[in-house]
N, C-alpha and C positions, 0 to 999 in steps of 0.2 A: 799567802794570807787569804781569809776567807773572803771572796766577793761582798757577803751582805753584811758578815761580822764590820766587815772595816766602813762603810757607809754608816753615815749618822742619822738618830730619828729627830727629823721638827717635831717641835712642840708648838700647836699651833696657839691663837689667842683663846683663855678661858681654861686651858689646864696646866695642873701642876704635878708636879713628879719630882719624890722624895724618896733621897736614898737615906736610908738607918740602918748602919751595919751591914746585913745580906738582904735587905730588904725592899725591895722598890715598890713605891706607891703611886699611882696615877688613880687624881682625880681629875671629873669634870662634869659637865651638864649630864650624862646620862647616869652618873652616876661613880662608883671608885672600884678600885681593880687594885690588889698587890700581888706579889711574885716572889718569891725565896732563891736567891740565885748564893754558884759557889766557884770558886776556880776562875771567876774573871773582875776585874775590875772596872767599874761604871764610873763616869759623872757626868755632870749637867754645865755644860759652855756655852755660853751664846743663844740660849734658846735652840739648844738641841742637846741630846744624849749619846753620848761617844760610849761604848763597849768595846775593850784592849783586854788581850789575854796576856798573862807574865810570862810565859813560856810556850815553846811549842811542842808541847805534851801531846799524844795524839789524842786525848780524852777532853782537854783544855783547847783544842782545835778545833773538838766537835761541838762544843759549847758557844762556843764563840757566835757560830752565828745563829745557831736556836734561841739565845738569850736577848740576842739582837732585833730577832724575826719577832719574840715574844710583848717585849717591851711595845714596837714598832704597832704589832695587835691592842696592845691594852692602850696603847693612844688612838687611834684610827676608831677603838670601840667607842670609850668614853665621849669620842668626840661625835662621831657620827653613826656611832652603832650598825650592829650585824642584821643580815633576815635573808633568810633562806623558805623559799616558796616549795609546797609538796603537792603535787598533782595525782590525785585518785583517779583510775580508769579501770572502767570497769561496772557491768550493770549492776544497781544497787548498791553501787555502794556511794555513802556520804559520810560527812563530817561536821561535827557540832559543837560548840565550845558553852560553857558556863561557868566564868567564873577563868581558873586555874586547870579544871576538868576538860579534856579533851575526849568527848564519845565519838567513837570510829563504827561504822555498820560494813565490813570488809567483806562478805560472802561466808562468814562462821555463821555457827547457830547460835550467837549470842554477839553482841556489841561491846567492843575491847573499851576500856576507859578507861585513860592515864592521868595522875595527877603532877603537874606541870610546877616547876619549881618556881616562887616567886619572880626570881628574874628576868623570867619570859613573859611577853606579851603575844598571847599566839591569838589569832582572828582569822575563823572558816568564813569563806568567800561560795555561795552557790548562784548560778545564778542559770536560770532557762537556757537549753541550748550549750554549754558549758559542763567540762569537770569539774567536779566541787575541788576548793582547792583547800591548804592549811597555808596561812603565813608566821611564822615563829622570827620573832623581835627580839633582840640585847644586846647589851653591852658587852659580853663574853663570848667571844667566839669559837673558845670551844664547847663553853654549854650549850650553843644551837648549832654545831655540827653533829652533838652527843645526842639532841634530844631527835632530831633530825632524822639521823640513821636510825636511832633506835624505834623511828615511828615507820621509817621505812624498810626495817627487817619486818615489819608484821606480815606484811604482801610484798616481796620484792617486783619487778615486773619480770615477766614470763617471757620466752621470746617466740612464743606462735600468735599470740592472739595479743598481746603488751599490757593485760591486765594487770595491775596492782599498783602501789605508790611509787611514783619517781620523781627526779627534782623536777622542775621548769628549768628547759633545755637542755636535760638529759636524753641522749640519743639512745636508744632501744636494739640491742642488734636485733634484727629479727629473722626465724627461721621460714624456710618452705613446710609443710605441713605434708601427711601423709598423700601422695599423687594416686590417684582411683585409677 
């Protein structure tokens, strides 16, 4: 049986989670999250959410604990929410927010600017001495691993010199460079 399929999620104080049919709802202070699930059956015990698969299908196996993993996120969100920090290196370049607009100055002849989906709360950090950094906030955690990567394909970081965007506490391999 799946290790995480078969563990159950708390539900801590202040949210709630509603199954309707195939559809699970979690609300709570940061906000509400639902989910379309198929092939296993949920419910709500004791102030936790138990996920049992009917059979052991090999498709209804692998379900099992992605829909467990998932639910387990939309609580953890709602309750205390996601943020992943992006670290710019590299000379000239910064980062500026207005709004939901995120302006990037990455070393192009021009300034990339993204418009940031409402559920994000992102705030550029510069400060003397310092890489300018991004911090992106929600309750959805995979729209701030999406919005994330996709800020960090613009400059991946390099591994002779480590310029371009990488998380906070991402390790860099880095190379020897051409020897004279």
């Amino acid at each position: 049986m799946s290790r995480i399929g078969k563990s159950p999620v708390n539900i801590p104080d202040g949210v709630t989670v509603e199954i309707k049919e195939d559809v699970v709802t979690v609300k709570g202070k940061l906000g509400e999250l639902s989910q379309q699930f198929s092939d296993v059956t949920i419910r709500i015990e004791e102030g936790e959410v138990i996920v049992e698969r009917p059979s052991d299908v090999k498709d209804v196996r692998a379900k099992h604990g992605l829909y467990r993993s998932l639910i387990q996120n939309m609580v953890v969100g709602v309750s205390e929410g996601y943020t992943k920090e992006l670290e710019l290196i590299g000379v000239g370049y910064r980062a500026s927010n207005q709004g939901q607009k995120l302006d990037m100055a990455l070393g192009f002849s021009h300034n990339i600017v993204m418009d940031l989906a409402p559920e994000i709360k992102v705030e550029t950090i510069t400060e003397k001495g310092k890489n300018p950094m991004i911090k992106l906030t929600s309750h959805d955690k995979q729209l701030v691993g999406q919005v994330a990567a996709k800020i960090r394909s613009y400059r991946k970081p390099e591994p002779y010199k480590g310029k371009g965007i990488k998380y906070v506490g991402e390790y860099i391999r880095r190379k020897a460079g051409k020897s004279a």
